[in-house]
C-alpha positions in Angstrom: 128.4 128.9 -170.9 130.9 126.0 -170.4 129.9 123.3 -173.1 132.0 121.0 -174.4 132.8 121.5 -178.0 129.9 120.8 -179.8 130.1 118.8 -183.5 128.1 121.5 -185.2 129.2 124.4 -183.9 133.1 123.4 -184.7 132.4 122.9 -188.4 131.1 125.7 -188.6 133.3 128.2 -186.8 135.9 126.4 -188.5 134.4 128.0 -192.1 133.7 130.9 -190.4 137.3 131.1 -189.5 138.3 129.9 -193.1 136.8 132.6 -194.4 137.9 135.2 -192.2 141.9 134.2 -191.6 141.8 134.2 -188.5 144.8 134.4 -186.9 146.0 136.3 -189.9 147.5 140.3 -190.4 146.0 142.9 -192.1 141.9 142.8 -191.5 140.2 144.9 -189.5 138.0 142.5 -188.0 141.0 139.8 -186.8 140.4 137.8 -184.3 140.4 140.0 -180.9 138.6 142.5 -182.7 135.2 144.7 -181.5 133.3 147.0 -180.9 132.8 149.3 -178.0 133.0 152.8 -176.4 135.4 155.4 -178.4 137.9 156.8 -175.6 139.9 159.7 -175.8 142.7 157.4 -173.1 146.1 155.5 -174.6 144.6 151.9 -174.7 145.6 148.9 -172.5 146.1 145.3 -172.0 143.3 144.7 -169.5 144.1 142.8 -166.2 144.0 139.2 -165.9 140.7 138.0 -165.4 140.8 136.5 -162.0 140.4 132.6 -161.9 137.0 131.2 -162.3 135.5 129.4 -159.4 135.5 125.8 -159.6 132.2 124.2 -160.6 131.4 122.7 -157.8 131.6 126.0 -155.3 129.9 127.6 -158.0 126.6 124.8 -158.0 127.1 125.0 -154.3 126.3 128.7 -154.4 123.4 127.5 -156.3 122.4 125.1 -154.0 122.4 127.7 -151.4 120.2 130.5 -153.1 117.6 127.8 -154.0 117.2 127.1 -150.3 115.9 130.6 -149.7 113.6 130.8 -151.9 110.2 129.5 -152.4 108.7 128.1 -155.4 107.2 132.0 -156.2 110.5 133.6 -155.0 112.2 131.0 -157.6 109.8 131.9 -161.0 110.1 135.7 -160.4 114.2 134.9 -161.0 113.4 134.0 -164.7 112.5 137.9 -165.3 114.2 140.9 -166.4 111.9 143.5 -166.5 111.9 147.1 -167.7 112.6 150.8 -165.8 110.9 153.6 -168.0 113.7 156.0 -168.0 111.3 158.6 -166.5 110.7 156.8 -163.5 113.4 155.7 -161.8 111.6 154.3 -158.6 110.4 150.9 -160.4 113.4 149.8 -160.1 113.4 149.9 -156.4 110.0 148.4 -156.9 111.0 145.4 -158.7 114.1 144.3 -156.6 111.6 144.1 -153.5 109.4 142.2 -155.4 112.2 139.4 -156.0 112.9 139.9 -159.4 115.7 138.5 -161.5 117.1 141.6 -163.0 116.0 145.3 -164.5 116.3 146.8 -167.1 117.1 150.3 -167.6 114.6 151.4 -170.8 114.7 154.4 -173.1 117.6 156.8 -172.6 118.0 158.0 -169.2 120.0 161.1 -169.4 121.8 160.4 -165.4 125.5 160.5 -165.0 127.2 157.4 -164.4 127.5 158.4 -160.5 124.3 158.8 -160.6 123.1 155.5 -161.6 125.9 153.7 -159.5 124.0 154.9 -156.7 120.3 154.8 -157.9 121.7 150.5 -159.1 123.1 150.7 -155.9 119.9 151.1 -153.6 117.8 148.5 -156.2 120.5 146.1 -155.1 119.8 146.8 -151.3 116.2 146.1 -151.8 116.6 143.2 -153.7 114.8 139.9 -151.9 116.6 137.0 -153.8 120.1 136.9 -155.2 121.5 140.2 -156.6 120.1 141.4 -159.6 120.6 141.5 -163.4 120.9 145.4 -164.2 120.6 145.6 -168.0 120.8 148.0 -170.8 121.3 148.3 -174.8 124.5 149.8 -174.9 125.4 149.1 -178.6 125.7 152.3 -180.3 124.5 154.5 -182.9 121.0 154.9 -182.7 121.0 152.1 -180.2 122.7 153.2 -176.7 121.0 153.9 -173.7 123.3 156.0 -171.2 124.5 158.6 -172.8 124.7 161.0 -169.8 128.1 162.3 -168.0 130.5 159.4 -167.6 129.3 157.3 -171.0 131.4 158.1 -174.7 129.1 158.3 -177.3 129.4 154.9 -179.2 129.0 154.8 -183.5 127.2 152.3 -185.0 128.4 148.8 -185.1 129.2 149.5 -188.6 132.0 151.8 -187.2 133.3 149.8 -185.2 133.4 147.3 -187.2 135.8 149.1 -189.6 138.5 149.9 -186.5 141.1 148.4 -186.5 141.8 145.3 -183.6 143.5 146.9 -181.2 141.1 150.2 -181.6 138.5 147.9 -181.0 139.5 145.9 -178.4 140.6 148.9 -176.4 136.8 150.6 -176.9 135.3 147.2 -175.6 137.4 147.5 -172.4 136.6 150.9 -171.8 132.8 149.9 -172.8 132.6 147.2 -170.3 134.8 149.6 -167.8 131.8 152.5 -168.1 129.2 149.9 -167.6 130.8 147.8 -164.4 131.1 151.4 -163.0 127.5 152.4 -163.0 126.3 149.0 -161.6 125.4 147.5 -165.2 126.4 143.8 -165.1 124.5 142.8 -168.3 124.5 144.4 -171.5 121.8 143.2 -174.5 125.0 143.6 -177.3 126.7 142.7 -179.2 124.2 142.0 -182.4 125.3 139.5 -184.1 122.7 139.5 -186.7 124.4 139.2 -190.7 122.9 141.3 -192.8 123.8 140.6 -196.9 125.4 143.3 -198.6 122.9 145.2 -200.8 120.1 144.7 -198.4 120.7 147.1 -195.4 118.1 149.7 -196.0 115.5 147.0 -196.6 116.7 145.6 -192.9 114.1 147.4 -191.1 115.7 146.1 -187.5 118.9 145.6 -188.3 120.8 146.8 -191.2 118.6 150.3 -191.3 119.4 151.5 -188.0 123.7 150.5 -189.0 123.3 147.9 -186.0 125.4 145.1 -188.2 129.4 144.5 -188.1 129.2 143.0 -191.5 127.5 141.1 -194.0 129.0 137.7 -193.3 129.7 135.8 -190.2 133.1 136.0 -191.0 132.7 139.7 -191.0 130.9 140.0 -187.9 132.4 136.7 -185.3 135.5 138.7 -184.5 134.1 141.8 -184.1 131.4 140.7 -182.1 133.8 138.3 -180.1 136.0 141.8 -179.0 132.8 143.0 -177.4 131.7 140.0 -175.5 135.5 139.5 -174.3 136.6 143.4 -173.3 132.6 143.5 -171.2 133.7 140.0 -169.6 137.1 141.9 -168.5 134.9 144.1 -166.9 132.9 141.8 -165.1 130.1 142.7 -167.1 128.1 139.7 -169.4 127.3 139.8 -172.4 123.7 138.9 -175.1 124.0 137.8 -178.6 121.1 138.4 -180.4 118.8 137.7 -182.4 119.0 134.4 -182.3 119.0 132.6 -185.2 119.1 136.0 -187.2 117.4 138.9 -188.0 119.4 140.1 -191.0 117.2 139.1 -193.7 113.8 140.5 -192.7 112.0 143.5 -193.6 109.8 144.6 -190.3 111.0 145.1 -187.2 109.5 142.9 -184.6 109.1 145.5 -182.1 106.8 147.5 -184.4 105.6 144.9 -186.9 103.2 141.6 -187.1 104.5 138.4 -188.4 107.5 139.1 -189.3 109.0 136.1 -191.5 112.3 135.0 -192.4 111.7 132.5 -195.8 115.7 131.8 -196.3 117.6 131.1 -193.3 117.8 127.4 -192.2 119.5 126.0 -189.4 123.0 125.6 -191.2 123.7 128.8 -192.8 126.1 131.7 -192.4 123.4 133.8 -190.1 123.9 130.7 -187.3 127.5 130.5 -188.4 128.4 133.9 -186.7 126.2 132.9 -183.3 128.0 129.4 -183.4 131.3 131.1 -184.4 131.0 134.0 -181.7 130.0 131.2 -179.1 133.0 128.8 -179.8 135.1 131.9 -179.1 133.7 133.1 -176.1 133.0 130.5 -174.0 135.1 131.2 -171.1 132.6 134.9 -171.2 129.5 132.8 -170.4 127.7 135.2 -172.7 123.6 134.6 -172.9 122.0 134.5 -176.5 118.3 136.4 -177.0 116.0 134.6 -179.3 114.5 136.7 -181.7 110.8 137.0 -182.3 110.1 136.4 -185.8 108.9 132.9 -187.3 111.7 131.2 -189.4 110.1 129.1 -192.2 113.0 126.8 -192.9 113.3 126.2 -189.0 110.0 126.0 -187.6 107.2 128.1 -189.4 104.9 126.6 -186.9 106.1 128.9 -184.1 108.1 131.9 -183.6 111.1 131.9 -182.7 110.8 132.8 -179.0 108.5 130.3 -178.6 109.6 127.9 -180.7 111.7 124.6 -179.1 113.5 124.0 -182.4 115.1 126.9 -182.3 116.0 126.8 -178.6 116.2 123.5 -178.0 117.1 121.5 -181.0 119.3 124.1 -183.0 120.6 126.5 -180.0 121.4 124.2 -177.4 121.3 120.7 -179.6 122.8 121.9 -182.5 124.9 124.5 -181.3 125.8 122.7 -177.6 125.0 126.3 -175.5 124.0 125.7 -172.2 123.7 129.2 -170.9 121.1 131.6 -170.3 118.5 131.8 -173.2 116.6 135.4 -173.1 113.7 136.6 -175.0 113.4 140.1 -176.8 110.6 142.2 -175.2 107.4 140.0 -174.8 105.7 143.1 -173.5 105.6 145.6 -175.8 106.8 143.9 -179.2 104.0 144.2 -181.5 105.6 140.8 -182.8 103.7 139.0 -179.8 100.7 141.8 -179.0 98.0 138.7 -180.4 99.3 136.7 -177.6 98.1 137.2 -174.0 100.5 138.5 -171.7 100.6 136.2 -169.3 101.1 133.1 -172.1 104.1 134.7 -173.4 105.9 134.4 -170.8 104.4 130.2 -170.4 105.2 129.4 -174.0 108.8 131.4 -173.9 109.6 128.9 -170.8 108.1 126.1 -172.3 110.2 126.3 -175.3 113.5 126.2 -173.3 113.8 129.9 -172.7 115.4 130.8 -169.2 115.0 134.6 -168.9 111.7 136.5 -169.6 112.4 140.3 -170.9 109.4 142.8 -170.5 110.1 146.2 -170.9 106.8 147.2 -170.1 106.8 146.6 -165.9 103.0 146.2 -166.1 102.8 143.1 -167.8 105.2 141.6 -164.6 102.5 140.4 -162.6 100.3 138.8 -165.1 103.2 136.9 -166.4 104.5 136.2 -162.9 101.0 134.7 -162.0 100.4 132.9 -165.4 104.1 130.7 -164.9 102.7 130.1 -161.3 99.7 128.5 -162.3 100.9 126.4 -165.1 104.2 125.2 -163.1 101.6 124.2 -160.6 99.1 122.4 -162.9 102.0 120.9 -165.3 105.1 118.2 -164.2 106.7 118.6 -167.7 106.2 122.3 -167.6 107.6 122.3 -163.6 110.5 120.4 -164.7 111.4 122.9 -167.2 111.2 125.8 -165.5 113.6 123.9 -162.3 115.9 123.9 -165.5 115.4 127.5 -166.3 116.0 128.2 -162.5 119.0 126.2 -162.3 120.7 127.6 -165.6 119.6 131.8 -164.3 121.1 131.4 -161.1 124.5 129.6 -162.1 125.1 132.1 -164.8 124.5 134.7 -161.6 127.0 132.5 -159.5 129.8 132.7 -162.4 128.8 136.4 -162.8 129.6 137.3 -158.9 126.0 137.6 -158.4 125.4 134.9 -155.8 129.0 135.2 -153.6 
């Protein structure tokens, strides 16, 4: 994400950063702070990100991969869609059937050599650009390798409590153990604020210890280490759930209409995303929507399908022009009354850029449904050539279309 500076999201990382001190001694979430694998090594300064390519090799590249694709070959590079842990061989699967990326899903107990190579070969079979290899590496309850080669993370509210150079150093080493297994994206850091006294009513969130704090001032420079020491890596970052899931009580993946009654587009729960954003946009991180309905933003529509929050707030409000993903739209019971296939049409049609299933059966019928409608629908067409265009830049600044 390169934006320029938007109005909105300077005010408010500007409280955010009131509030916090940036810049200042003596807290444990300063500026440069963040979560991020614990690491038994002496930390160090990590290497000098190499210069960023200028824009115009990088649209170029862009250019280039659109040219070999065809319209189909295009759509199936707005998908990241889930491995089961227990069988491996989808992945191979998937990359010959031109997805955009994987995901690795559940907790596949491999080394890291092991899944260098296992990433490895997907890559090899891939038929479009290289692919998005993704996991939820966050820690706590919520880390997927944990095999040979990966430390054992604790939860963000751990981390959260290091102090800056601890936590810089475990987001380096993070990104370092991710890069080295062929991970490129991870689905962290949360950024959702969770208010004090409500965790264990925070059934997605602040129950599982997945929060770095109960403001945004609390959680924008912790959340800001991570996205910067997986960027050193060459591995990108997702902050999620967009515009907040700190404040609800079920947990989308298991629970119907979920509702958030309280938070409206100005408040400290978009205050960390804009904060976090403003601080790492040199990272190009993506931001997942979340899939609950937000009754002060748009009680009309869920989030992930709702173009207020992606269009209007997100990338109006808050001026990010990167890669918007979904949470799971194939297995969340959040969006189980919608048919597959229109998940994945309303997502798009909303602004979203990236489709994440972890269920790989729903692929095809999703696939097929974004076919038919780009085919029956200019407006819809023209927003999906957008979505195109924004997934494979943000694969050109991540190395993925050299």
């Amino acid at each position: 994400m390169r934006p320029t500076t938007p109005r909105v999201a300077a005010v408010l990382l500007a409280a955010v950063c009131g509030l916090a001190g940036c810049g200042s001694e003596g807290a444990a979430r300063s500026a440069g702070s963040s979560s991020s694998p614990s690491s038994s090594s002496t930390s160090t300064s990590p290497s000098p990100d190499p210069a960023p390519a200028p824009e115009g090799d990088l649209e170029q590249q862009v250019t280039t991969a659109l040219d070999g694709l065809d319209r189909r070959a295009r759509i199936a590079q707005l998908f990241v869609v889930g491995v089961p842990a227990d069988q491996p061989d989808r992945g191979a699967e998937l990359a010959g059937q031109g997805v955009g990326g994987t995901f690795l899903a559940g907790r596949p107990r491999a080394s890291a050599d092991e899944l260098a190579r296992l990433t490895a070969g997907w890559q090899e079979r891939s038929t479009g650009p290289e692919l998005w290899i993704a996991v939820d590496q966050e820690g706590g309850s919520v880390q997927s390798l944990q095999g040979p080669g990966f430390d054992r993370l604790p939860p963000a509210t751990e981390q959260g409590d290091l102090p800056a150079d601890e936590l810089t150093a475990l987001a380096g080493t993070l990104g370092d153990q991710l890069a080295g297994a062929g991970v490129n994206l991870n689905l962290a850091p949360v950024v959702d604020v969770v208010p004090a006294g409500t965790e264990s009513a925070n059934g997605p969130i602040g129950s599982f210890d997945r929060q770095y704090g109960a403001t945004a001032a609390e959680v924008v420079p912790a959340a800001t280490a991570i996205v910067d020491g997986l960027a050193g890596a060459g591995v990108t970052s997702t902050l999620k759930h967009f515009p907040g899931l700190g404040r609800v009580r079920g947990n989308t993946d298991d629970t119907p209409d979920v509702v958030d009654a309280e938070t409206a587009a100005g408040d400290d729960s978009v205050a960390a995303f804009a904060g976090t954003l403003a601080g790492t946009a040199a990272a190009d991180p993506m931001v997942m929507l979340s899939s609950a309905t937000y009754a002060r933003i748009d009680p009309a529509n869920r989030a992930a399908f709702s173009p207020v929050v992606a269009r209007d707030v997100l990338r109006g409000e808050l001026g990010f022009t990167g890669p918007v993903i979904s949470d799971d739209l194939g297995a969340a019971t959040a969006v189980a009354d919608v048919p597959v296939g229109e998940r994945a049409v309303r997502f798009l049609g909303a602004g979203g850029t990236l489709v994440l299933t972890v269920d790989p059966a729903t692929f095809p019928a999703m696939l097929d449904a974004v076919v038919a409608r780009d085919a029956a629908d200019a407006a819809f067409a023209a927003a999906v050539d957008d979505a195109v265009r924004t997934a494979l830049l943000a694969k050109a600044r991540a190395g993925l279309l050299d």
